[in-house]
C-alpha positions in Angstrom: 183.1 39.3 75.9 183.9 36.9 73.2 183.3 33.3 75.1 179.6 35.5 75.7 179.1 36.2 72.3 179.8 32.7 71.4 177.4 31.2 73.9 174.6 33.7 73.1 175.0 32.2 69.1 175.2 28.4 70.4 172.0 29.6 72.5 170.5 31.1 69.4 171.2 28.6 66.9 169.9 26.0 69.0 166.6 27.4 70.2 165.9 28.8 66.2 167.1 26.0 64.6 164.1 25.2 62.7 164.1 28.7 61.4 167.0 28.5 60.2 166.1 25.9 57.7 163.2 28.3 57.0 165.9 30.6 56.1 167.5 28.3 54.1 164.0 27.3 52.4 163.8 30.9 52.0 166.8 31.5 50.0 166.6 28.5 48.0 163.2 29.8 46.7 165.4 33.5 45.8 168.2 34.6 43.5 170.4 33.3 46.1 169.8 29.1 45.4 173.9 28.7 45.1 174.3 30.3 48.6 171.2 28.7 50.3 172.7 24.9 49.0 176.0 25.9 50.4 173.8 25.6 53.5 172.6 22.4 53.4 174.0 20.5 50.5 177.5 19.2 49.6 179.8 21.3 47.7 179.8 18.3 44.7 178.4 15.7 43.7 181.3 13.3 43.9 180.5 13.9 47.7 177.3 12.3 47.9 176.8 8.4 48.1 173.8 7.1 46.3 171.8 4.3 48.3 170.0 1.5 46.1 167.9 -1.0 47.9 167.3 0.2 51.3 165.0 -3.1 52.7 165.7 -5.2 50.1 163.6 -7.8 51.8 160.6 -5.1 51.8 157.3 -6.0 49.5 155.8 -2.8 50.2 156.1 0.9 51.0 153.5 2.7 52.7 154.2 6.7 53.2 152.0 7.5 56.8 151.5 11.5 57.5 151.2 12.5 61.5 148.3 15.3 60.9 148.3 15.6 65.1 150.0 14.4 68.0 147.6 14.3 71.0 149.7 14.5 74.1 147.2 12.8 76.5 146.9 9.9 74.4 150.2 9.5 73.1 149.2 7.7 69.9 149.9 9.5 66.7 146.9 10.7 64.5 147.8 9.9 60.2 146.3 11.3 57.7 145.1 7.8 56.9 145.2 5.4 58.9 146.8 2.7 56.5 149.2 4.8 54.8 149.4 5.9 50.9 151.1 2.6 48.9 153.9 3.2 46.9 153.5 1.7 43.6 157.1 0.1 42.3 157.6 3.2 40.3 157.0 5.8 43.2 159.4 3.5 45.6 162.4 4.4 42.9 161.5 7.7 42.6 161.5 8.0 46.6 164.9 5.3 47.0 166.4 7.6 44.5 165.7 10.6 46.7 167.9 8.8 49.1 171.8 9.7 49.7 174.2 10.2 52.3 176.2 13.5 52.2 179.0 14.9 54.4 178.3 15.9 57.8 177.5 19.9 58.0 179.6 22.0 60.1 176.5 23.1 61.2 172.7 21.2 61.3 169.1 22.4 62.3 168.9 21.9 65.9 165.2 20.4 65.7 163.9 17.2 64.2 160.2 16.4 64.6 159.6 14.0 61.4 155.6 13.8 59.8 156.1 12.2 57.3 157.1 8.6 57.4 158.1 5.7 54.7 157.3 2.4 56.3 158.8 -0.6 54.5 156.8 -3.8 55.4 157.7 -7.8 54.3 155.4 -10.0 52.5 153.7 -11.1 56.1 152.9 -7.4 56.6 155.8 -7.3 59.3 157.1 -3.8 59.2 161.0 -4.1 58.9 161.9 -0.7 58.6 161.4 3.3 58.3 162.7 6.5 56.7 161.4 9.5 58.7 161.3 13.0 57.0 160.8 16.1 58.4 160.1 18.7 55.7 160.5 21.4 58.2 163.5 21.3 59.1 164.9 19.0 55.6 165.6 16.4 57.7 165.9 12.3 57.6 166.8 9.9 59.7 166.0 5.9 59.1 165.6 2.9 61.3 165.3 -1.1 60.5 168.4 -1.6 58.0 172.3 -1.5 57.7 172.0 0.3 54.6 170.4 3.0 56.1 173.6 3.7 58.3 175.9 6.7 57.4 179.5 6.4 58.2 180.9 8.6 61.3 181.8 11.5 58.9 178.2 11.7 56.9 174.6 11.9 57.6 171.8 10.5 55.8 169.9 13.4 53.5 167.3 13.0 51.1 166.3 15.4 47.3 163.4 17.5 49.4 162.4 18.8 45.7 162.3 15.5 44.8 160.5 14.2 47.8 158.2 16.9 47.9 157.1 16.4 44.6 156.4 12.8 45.2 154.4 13.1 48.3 152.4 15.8 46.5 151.9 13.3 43.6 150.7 10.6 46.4 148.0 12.9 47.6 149.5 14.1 51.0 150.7 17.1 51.9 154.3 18.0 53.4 153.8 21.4 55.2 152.2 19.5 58.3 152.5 20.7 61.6 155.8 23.0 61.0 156.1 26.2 62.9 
């Protein structure tokens, strides 16, 4: 009875693993904030490692938001097709967003990112990427050693902070969750 129980949970957690973070975004929006970053979020701040520089060899930032994914085609549709660029000041404020924390016990099972930072060099070359999926609080990054968490962490990102700054850039960041 108890290796069932334990398989219907795995089974649950991984088919509702986006709502779970729903859950979570619940509970951070209640009373309950302590209990909902127990969730997600390192118990200190000595635990979380600070990233500066990302693509250092990056000229620009452009944030690109997937407003539809048509299967047939294959070819993302953005909310604009060239992206929103970053000023200087808005690239800190998203860099700063930036950390790696410990790995969770336990993670969202889903990760469909819409929202992507696209780092490109001074011949337009793109050289990098942070994806973010506000649906599930979610990051992942491609392009850069810096970007790289050791075995024992994950890369995570302020959502607060990112959402705020997304906002400020004229996009939104509920796109496409369910």
């Amino acid at each position: 009875m108890t290796i069932r129980s334990a398989l219907l949970c795995s089974f649950l957690f991984t088919v509702t693993g986006c709502d779970q973070s729903a859950e979570v975004r619940r509970l951070e929006q209640s009373s309950s904030t302590s209990e909902a970053r127990k969730l997600e979020r390192p118990s200190s701040t000595s635990e979380v490692r600070k990233i500066k520089d990302p693509f250092p060899n990056a000229s620009e930032v452009r944030l690109f938001v997937e407003v539809d994914y048509p299967k047939e085609s294959g070819n993302p549709i953005f909310s604009k097709e060239n992206g929103v660029i970053l000023s200087d000041a808005d690239r800190l404020r998203f860099e700063d967003a930036l950390r790696f924390v410990p790995m969770p016990e336990a993670m969202a099972a889903c990760f469909v990112p819409h929202h992507f930072f696209r780092y490109f060099d001074d011949k337009g070359k793109q050289v990098g990427e942070v994806a973010v999926c506000f649906c599930c609080a979610g990051t992942s990054a491609s392009g850069g050693d810096k970007l790289k968490p050791e075995p024992d962490e994950i890369l995570d990102a302020d959502m607060k902070a990112l959402e705020a700054l997304v906002l400020d850039l004229g996009e939104s960041t509920q796109v496409l969750c369910e």
